[in-house]
DRENSEKOL-11885 format. One line per field, with one value per residue: residue number from 1; residue in one letter; x, y, z of N, C-alpha, C, O, CB in turn. Coordinates in nm, 3 decimals. Glycine has a CB too. Layout:
N
i = (NUM;...) .
aa = (A;...) .
n.x = (X;...) .
n.y = (Y;...) .
n.z = (Z;...) .
ca.x = (X;...) .
ca.y = (Y;...) .
ca.z = (Z;...) .
c.x = (X;...) .
c.y = (Y;...) .
c.z = (Z;...) .
o.x = (X;...) .
o.y = (Y;...) .
o.z = (Z;...) .
cb.x = (X;...) .
cb.y = (Y;...) .
cb.z = (Z;...) .
//
This chain:
101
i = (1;2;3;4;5;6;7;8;9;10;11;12;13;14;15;16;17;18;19;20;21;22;23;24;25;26;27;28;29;30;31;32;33;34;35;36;37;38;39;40;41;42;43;44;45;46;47;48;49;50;51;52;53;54;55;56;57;58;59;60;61;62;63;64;65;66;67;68;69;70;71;72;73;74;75;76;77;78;79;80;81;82;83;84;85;86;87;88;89;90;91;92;93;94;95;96;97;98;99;100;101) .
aa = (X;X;X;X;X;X;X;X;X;X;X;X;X;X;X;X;X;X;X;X;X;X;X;X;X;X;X;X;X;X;X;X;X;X;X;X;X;X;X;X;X;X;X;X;X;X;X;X;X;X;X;X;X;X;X;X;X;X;X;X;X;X;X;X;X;X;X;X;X;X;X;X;X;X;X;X;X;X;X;X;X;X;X;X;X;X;X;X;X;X;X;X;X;X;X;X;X;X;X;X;X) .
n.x = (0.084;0.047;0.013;0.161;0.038;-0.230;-0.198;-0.119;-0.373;-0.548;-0.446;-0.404;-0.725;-0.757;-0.666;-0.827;-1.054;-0.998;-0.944;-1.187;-1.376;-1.328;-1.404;-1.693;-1.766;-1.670;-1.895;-2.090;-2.060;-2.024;-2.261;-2.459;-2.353;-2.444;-2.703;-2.758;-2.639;-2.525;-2.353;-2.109;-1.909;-1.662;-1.567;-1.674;-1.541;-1.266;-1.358;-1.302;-1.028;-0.946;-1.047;-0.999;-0.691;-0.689;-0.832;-0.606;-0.413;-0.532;-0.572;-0.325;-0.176;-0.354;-0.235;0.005;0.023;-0.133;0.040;0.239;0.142;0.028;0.165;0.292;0.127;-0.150;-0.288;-0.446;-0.690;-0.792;-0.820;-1.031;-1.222;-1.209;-1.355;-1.570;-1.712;-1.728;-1.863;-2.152;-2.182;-2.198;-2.435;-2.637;-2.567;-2.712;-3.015;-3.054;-3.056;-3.281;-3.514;-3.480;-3.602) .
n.y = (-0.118;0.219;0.389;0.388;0.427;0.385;0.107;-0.006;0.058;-0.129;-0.377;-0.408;-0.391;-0.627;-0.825;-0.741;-0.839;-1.097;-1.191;-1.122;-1.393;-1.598;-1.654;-1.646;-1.843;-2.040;-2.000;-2.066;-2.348;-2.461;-2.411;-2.498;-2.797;-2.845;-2.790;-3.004;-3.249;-3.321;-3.477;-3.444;-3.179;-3.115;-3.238;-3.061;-2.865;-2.833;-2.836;-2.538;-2.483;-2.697;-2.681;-2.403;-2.487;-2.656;-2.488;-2.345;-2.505;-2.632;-2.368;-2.273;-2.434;-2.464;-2.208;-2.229;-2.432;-2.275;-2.076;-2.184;-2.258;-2.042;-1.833;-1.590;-1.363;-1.427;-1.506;-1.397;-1.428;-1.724;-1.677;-1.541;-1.731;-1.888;-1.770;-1.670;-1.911;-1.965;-1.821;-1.863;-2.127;-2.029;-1.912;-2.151;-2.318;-2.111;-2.116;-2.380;-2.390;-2.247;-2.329;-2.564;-2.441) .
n.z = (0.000;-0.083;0.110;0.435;0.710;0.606;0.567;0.769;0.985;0.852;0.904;1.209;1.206;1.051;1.254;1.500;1.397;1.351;1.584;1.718;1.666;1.819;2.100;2.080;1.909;2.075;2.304;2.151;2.073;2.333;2.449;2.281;2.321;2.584;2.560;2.392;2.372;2.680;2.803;2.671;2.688;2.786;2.526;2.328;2.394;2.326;2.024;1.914;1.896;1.745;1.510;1.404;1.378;1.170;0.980;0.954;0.860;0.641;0.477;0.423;0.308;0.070;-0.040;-0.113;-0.271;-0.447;-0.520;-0.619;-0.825;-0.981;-0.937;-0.708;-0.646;-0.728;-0.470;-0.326;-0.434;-0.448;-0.158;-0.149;-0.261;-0.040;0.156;0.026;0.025;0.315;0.416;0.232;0.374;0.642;0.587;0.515;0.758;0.970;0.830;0.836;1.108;1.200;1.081;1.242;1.487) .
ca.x = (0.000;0.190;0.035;0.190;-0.042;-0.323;-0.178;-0.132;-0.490;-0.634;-0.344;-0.527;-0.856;-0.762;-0.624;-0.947;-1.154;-0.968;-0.937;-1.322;-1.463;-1.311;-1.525;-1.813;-1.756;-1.660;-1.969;-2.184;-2.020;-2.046;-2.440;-2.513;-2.302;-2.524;-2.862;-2.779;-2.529;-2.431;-2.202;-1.976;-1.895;-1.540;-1.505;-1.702;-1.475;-1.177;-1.334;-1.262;-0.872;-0.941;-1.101;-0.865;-0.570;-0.752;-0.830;-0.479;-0.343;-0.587;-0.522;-0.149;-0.174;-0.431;-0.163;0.150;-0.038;-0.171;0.151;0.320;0.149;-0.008;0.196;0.216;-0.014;-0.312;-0.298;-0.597;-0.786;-0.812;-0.835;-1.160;-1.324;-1.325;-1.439;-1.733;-1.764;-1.745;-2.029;-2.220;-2.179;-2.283;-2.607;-2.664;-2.604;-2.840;-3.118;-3.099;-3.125;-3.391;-3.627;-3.498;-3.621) .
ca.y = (0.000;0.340;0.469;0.290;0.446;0.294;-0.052;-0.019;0.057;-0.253;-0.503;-0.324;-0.429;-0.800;-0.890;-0.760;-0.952;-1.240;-1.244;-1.164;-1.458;-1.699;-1.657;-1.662;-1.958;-2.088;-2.008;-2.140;-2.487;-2.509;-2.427;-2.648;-2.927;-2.848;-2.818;-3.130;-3.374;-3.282;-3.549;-3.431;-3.036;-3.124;-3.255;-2.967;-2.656;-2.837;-2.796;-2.393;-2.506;-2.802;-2.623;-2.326;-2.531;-2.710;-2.426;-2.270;-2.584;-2.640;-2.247;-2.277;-2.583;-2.388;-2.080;-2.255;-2.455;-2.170;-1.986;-2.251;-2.282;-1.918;-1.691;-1.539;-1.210;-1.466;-1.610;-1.328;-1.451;-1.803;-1.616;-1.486;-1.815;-1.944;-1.608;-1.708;-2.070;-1.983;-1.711;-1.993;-2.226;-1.991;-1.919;-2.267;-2.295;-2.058;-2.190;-2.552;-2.373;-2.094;-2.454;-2.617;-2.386) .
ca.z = (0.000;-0.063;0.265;0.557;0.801;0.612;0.579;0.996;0.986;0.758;0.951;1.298;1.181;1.042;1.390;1.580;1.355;1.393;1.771;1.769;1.648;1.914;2.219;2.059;1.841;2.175;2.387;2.059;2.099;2.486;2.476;2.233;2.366;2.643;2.561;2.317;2.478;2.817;2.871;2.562;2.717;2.762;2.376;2.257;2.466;2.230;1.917;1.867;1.873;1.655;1.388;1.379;1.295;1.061;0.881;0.883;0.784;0.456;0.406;0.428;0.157;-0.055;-0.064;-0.129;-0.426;-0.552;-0.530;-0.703;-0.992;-1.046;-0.883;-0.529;-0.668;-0.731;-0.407;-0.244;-0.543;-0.392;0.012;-0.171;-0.299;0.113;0.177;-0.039;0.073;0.440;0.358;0.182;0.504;0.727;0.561;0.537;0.862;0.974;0.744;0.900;1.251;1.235;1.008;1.363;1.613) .
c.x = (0.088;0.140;-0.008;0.111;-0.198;-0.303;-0.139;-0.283;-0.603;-0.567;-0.469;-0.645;-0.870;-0.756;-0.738;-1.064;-1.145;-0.967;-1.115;-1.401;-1.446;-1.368;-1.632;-1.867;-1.743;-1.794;-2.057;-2.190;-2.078;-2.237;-2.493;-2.462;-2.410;-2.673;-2.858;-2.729;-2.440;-2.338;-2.076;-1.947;-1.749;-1.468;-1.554;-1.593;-1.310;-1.187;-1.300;-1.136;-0.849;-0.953;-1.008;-0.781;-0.582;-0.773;-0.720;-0.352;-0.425;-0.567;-0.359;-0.122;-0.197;-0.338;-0.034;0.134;-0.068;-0.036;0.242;0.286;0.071;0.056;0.207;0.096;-0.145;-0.332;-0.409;-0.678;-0.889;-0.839;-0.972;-1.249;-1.316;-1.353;-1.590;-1.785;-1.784;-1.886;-2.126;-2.256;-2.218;-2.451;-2.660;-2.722;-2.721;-2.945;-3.159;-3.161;-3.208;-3.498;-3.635;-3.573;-3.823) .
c.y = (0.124;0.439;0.398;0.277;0.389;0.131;-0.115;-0.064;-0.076;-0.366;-0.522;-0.454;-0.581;-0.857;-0.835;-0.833;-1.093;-1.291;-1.252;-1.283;-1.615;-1.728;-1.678;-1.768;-2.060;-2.142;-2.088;-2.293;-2.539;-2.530;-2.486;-2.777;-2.909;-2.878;-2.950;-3.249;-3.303;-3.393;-3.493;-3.240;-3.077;-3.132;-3.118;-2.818;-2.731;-2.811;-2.646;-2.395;-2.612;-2.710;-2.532;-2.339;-2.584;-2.617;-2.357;-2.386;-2.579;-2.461;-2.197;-2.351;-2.526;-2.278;-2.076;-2.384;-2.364;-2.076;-2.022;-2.276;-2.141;-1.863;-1.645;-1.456;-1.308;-1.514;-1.506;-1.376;-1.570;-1.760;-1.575;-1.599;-1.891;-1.867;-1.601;-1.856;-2.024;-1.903;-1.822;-2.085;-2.190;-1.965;-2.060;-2.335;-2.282;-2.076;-2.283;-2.491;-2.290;-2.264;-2.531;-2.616;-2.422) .
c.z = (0.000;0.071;0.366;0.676;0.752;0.601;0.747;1.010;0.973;0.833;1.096;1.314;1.156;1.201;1.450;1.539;1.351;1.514;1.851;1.785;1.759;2.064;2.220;1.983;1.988;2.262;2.308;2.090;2.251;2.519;2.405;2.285;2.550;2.652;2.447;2.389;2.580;2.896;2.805;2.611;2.738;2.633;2.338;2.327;2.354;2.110;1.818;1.805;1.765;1.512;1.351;1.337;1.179;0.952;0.846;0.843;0.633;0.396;0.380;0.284;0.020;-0.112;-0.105;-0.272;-0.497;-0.597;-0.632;-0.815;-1.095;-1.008;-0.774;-0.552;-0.738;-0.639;-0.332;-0.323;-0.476;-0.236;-0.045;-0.169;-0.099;0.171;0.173;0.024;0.158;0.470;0.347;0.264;0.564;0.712;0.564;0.666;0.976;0.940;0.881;1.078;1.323;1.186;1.174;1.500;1.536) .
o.x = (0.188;0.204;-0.119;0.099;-0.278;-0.392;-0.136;-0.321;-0.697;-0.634;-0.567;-0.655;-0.956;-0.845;-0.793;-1.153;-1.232;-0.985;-1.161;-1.480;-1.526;-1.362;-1.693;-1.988;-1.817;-1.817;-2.113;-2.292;-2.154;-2.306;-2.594;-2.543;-2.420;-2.739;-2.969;-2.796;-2.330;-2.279;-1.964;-1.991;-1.709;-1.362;-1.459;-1.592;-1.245;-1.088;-1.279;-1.111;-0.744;-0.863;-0.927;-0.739;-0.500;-0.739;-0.711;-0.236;-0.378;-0.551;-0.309;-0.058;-0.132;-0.356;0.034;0.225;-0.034;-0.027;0.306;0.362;0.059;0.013;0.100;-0.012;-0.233;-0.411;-0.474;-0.788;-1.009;-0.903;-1.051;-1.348;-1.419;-1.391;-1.682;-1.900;-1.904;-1.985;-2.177;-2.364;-2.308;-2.548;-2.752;-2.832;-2.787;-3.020;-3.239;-3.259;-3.217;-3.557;-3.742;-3.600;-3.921) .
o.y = (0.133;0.532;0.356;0.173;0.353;0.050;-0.223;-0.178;-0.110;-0.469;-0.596;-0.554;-0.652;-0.926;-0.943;-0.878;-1.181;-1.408;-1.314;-1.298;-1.708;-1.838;-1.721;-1.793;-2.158;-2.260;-2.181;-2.353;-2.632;-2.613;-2.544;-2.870;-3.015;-2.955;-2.993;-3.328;-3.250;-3.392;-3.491;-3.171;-3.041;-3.076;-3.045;-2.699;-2.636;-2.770;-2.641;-2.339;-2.614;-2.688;-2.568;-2.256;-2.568;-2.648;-2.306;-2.362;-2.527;-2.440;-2.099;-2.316;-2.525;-2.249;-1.977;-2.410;-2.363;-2.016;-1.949;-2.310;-2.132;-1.755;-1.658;-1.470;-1.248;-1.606;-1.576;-1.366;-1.553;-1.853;-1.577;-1.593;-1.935;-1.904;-1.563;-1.882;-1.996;-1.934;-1.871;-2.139;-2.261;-1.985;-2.069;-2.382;-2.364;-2.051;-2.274;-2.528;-2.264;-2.310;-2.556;-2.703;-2.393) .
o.z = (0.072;0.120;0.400;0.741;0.837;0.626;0.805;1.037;1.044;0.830;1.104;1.385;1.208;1.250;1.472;1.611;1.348;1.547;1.946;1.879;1.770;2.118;2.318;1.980;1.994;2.291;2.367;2.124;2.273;2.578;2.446;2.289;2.611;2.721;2.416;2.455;2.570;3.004;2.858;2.519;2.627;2.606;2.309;2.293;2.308;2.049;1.696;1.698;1.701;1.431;1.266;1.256;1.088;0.837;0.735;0.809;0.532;0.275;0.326;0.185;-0.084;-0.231;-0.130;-0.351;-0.615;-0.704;-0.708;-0.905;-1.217;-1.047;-0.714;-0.495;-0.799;-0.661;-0.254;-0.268;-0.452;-0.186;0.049;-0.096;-0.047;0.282;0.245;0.061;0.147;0.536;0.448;0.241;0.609;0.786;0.645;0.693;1.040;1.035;0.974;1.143;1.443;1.284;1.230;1.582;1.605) .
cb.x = (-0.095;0.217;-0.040;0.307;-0.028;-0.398;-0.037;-0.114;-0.496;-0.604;-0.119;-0.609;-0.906;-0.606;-0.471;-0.991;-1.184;-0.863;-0.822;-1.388;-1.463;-1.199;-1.551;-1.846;-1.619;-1.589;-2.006;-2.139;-1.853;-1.963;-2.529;-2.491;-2.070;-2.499;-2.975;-2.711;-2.397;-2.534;-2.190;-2.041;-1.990;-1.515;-1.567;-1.878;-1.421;-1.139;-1.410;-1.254;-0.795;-1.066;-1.235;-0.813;-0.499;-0.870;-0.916;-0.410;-0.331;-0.824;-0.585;-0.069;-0.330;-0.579;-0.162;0.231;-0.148;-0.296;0.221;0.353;0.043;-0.113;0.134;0.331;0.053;-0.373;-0.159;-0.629;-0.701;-0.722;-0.707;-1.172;-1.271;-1.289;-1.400;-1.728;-1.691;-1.618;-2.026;-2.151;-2.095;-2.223;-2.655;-2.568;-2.569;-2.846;-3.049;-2.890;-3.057;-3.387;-3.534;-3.425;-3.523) .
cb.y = (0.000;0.474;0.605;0.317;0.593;0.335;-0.093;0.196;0.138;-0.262;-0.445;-0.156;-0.352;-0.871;-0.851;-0.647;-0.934;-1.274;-1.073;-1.113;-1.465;-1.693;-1.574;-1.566;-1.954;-2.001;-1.892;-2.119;-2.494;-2.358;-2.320;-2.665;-2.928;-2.787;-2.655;-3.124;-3.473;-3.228;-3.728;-3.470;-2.956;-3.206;-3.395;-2.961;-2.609;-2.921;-2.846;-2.288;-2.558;-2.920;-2.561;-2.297;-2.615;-2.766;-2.364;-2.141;-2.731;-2.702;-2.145;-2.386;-2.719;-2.310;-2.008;-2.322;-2.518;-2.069;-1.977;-2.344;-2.451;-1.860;-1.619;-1.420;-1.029;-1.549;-1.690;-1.156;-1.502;-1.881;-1.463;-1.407;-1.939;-2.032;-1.498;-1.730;-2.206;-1.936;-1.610;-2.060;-2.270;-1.893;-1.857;-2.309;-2.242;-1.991;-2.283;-2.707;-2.368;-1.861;-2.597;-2.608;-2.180) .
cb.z = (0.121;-0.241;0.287;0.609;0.835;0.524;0.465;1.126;0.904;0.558;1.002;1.190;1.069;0.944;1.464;1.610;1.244;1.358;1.889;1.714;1.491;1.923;2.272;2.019;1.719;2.226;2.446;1.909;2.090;2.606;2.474;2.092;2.368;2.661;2.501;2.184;2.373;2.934;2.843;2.326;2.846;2.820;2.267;2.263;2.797;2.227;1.898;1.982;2.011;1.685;1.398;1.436;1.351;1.098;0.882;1.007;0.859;0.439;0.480;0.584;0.165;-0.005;0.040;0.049;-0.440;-0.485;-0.410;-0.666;-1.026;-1.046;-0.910;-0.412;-0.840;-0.825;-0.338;-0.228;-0.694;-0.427;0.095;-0.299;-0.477;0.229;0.051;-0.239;0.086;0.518;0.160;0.101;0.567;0.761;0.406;0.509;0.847;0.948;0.584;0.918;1.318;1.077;0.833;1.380;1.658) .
//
């Protein structure tokens, strides 16, 4: 970016959006592993950490394939399409558990 004080800014902003979504992905898990299977509340307070790595391992993979055979400068291209999937999942998601209630 040619201005440093906005690429502070946008860095900033990634890292509070990334640190947001872990508590609350958290509490999601625990109250359903509650109001569903309350024996499993120990497995479910691991899966936040499970998943996490999981996804920065298959996004590590995805970025060092893509790098290698397009380019480094197409590799946001591919950061877009699970951008869109994860979009896609969450509505999904949502769907199945608003039909649930």
């Amino acid at each position: 970016m040619p201005l440093s004080w906005l690429a502070f800014l946008c860095i900033v902003g990634i890292c509070c959006v990334n640190s947001m979504y872990g508590s609350s992905t958290q509490v999601y898990f625990l109250d359903l592993a509650a109001a569903e299977y309350p024996e499993s509340i120990d497995f479910a307070s691991s899966f936040n950490s499970i998943f996490a790595n999981v996804g920065i391992s298959l996004g590590s993979f995805t970025a060092a394939q893509a790098a290698g055979l397009t380019g480094i400068a197409s590799t946001p291209y591919f950061g877009g399409v699970y951008s869109l999937l994860s979009c896609l999942l969450m509505l999904l998601v949502c769907r199945q558990l608003a039909a649930k209630k």
